[in-house]
N, C-alpha and C positions, 0 to 999 in steps of 0.2 A: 543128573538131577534137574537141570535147566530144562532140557527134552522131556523130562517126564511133567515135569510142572505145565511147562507150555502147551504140551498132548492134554491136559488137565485143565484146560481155559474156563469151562463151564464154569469150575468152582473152584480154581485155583488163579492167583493173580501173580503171574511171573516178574519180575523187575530184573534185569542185567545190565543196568548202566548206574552210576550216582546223576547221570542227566536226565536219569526218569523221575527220581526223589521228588522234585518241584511237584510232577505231574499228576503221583501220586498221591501227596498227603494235600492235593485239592481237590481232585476225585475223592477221597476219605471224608472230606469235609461236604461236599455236595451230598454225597451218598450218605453220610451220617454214620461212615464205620463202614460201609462196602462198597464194593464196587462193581461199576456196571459191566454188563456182559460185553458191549463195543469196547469197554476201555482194557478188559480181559482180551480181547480178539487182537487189537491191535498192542498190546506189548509178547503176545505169543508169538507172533507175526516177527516183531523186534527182537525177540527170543530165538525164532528158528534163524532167523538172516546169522546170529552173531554165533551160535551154534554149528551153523554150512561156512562160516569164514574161517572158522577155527580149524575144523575138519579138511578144507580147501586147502589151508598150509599148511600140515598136517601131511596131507595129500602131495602138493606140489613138491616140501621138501626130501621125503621118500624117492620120488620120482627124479628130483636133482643131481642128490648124491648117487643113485644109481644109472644114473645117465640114462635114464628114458624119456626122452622127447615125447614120443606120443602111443601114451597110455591108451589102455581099452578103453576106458574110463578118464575126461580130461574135466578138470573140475579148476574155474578160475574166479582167484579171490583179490578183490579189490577194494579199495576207500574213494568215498567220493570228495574230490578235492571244492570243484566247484559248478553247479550249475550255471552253464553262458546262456550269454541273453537269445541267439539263435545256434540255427547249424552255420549250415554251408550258406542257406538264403534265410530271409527272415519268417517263413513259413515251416521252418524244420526248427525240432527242441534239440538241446545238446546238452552234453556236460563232460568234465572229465573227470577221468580217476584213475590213480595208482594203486601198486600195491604195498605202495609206504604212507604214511600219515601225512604226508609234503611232498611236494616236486622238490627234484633237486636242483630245478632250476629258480633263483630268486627277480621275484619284477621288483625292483626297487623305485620306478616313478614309473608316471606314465596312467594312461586311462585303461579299463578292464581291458582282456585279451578278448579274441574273439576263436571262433571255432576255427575259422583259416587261419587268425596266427597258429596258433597252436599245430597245426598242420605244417605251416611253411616253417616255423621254429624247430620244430623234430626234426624236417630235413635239411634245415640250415645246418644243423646241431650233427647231426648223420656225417656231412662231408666234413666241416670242421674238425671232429675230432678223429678223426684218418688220416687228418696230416699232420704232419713233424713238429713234435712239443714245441707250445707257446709261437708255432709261425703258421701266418696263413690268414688273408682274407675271403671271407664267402659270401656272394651277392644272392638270394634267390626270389625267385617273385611265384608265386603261383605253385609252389613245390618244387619246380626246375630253379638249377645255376642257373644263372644269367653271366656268373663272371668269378672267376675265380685265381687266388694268383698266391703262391708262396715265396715271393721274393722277403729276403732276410729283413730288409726295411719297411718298417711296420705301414708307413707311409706309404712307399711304393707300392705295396702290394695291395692298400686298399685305394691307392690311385689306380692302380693296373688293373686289375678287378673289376673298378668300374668304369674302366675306359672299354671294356670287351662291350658292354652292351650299356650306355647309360640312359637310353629311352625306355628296356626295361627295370632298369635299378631305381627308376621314378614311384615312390611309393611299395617299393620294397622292404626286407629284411637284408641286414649285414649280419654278420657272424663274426666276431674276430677270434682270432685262436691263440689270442693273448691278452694283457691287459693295454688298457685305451689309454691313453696321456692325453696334456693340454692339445698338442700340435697337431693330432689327430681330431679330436673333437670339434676342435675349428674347423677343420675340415669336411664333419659329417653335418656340421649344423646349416651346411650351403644347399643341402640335398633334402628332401623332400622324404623323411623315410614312418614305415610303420613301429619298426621294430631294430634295437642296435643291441647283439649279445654280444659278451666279453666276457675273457677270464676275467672280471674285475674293470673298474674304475678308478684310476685316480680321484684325487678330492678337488684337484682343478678344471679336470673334465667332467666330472658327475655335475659340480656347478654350471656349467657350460650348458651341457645337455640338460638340464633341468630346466633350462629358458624356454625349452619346448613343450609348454604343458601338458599337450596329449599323445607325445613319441612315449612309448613302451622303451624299460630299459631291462634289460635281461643278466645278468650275474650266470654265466656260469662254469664258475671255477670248481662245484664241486662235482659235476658232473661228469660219469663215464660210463662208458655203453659197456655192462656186462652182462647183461642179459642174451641171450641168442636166442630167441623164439619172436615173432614178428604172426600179426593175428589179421585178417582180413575177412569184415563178418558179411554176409546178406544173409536176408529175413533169419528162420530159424538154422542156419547152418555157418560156419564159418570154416576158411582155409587157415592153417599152421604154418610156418613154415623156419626153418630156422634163417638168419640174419647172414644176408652176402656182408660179411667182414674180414675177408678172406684179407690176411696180408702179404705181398704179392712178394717174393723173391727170389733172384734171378732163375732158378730152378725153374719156374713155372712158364718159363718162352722159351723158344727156340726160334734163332734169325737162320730166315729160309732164301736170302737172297744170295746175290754174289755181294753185293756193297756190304759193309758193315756198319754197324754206328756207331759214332762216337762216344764219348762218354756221357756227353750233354746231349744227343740226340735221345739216349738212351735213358736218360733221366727223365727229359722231357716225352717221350713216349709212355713211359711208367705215370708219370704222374699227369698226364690225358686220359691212359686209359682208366686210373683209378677214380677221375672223374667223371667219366661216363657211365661208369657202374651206378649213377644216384642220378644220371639225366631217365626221365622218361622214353622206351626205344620207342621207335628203333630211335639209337644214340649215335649223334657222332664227335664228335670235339677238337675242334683243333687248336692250336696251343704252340709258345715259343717263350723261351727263357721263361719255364714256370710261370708261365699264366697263360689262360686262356685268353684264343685270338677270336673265337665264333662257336655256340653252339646250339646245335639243330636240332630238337628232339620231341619224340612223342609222334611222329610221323610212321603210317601203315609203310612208307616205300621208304628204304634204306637210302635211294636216291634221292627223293624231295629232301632227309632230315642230311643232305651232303649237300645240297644246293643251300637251305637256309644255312648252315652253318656259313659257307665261302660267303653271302651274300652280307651276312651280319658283320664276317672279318674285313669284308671292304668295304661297307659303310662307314666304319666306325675304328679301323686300325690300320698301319702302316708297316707293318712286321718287317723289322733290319735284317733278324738272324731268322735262321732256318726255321720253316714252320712243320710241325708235326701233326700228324691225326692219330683218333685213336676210335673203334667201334664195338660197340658193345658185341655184336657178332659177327659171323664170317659174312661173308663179300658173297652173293649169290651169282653174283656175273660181273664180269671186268671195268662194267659203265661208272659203278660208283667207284671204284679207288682212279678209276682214269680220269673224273671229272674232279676228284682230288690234287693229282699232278698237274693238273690243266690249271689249278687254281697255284699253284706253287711250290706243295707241298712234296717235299722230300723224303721223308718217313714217313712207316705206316702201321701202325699196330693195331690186330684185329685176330680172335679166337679163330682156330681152324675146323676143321673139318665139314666143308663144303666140296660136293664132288667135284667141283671147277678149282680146288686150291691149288694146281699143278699151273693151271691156267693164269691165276693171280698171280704165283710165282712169276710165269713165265713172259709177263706185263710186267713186272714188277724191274726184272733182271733188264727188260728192252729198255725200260725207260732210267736204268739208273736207283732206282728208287728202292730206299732202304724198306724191308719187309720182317715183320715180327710176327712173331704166329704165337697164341698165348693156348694155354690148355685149358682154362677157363671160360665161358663165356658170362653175360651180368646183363639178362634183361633186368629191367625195371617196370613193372607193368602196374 
């Protein structure tokens, strides 16, 4: 009936909201009992959007429960949350929307968000919630970690965190992966940030953080990635694609050296590599006692993003126990994992199938150096 009314603009005046009511019985009163043909055009208009949203989910949930990713036919229905003041620069328009009536992330202080938070908050948000309930600090500046650390104490690991890189955690995002207390807050109010999310806030830290009147505070304790579709548009076309959320268990490696790894190296290879999969590639990361020591990413040569990683790890860290690496892809020639050993590094975790793998083996086994071959590989592009 909606559709046919709306197809009917001429002489028919459609209404689908109680927030057109106002609009309408002032129009009635200008019009003196009718209304005009603009104001017929534009609630048709309102008419078809709420009509194609209806039909969209409609649509999409058909497609859900039968597990079809990607339809002949892909029809995506959304709510506009808020229009931001720019994009990326202040000569682009932006805005965002879900397709629930809310984020389910909460700003509870803080001044408007901008189109890069929001940006660097999803991928803040990405690696946070891939790590081990209620633990885990996450630094990111610009979409990439900058530093990242799951040691059990909440403390440590957003010390550790930001000791991997803290010239970029200047004017960054943290991510905590649990909720923030006094001891903590004290601590984030020394730092210079855009944006601090948490499962939650104490009422002695929120007091805290509130002294900063334009730091962003972000809640998000009710937040979980279920979705697995991930959308990347230019002009009239856009890429699909489903969500690397792949969760990693021991099945998915196989150790191709002679050395073996420990149990800790093994841990700490896992949990490099799982954070390389949300660096920009080429990726590398290296990493010791759960947290990261340097990482290098967004680099055409797998070698430049192994050089910044060791370069970042020695400016700014002093690694006691062993340090690991981890690469989003295989090794194309011996120079990068060798400029990795050269830097310390004693493990090494990296997807296979490169024709040279026999060859990285065979470097691997000369120099001692633990090697893990994953089945997976995780650009990031």
């Amino acid at each position: 009936m909606v559709r046919a009314a709306a197809k009917n603009y001429n002489d028919v005046t459609v209404i689908t909201s109680p927030d057109q009511y106002l609009d309408l019985i002032n129009e009635l009163k200008i019009g003196k009992g009718s209304t005009s043909l603009d104001f017929r055009y534009k609630m048709s208009q309102l008419a078809f959007s709420e009509t194609a949203y209806y039909d969209s989910v409609i649509s999409n949930y058909f497609n859900k429960i039968s597990n079809i990713h990607f339809p002949q036919k892909k029809t995506i229905y959304s709510n506009l949350i808020e229009k931001l003041r720019y994009g990326e620069n202040p000569h682009q328009e932006s805005a965002i929307y879900s397709q629930n009536k809310k984020l389910k992330i909460n700003k509870i202080h803080g001044k408007q968000l901008s189109y890069n938070n929001y940006n660097d908050i999803f991928s803040a948000l990405s690696i946070s919630k891939s790590l081990p309930k209620n633990i885990g600090t996450v630094i990111v500046k610009h979409a990439n970690p900058c530093g990242v650390s799951i040691k059990k104490n909440n403390l440590e690991s957003y010390r550790s965190a930001l000791n991997c890189d803290p010239t970029s955690a200047f004017g960054g995002i943290i991510s905590c992966n649990f909720k923030i207390k006094k001891n903590l807050a004290l601590e984030l109010t020394k730092v210079f940030l855009e944006v601090i999310i948490a499962n939650g806030f104490d009422k002695n830290a929120l007091k805290l953080l509130k002294t900063k009147k334009n730091l962003r505070l972000i809640d998000a304790s009710r937040l979980s990635f279920n979705e697995i579709i991930k959308i990347n548009s230019v002009n009239d076309s856009f890429l699909i694609q489903t969500e690397d959320n792949k969760i990693f268990s021991k099945k998915d490696f196989k150790i191709v050296s002679k050395r073996k790894p420990t149990k800790l190296q093994f841990d700490n290879l896992l949990f490099a590599f799982n954070i390389c999969r949300f660096v920009k590639s080429n990726a590398i990361v290296l990493a010791s006692n759960k947290t990261t020591l340097g990482i290098g990413s967004g680099q055409p040569s797998r070698l430049d993003s192994c050089q910044i990683a060791i370069n970042k790890m020695k400016k700014f860290t002093s690694p006691k126990d062993e340090i690991v690496a981890a690469s989003d892809a295989f090794f194309p020639f011996i120079d990068g994992i060798e400029k990795l050993v050269q830097s310390g590094v004693t493990a090494v975790i990296q997807p296979s199938g490169s024709i040279r793998d026999k060859e990285i083996i065979k470097f691997a086994n000369l120099t001692n150096t633990v090697l893990v071959f994953s089945k997976t590989r995780h650009f990031k592009h």
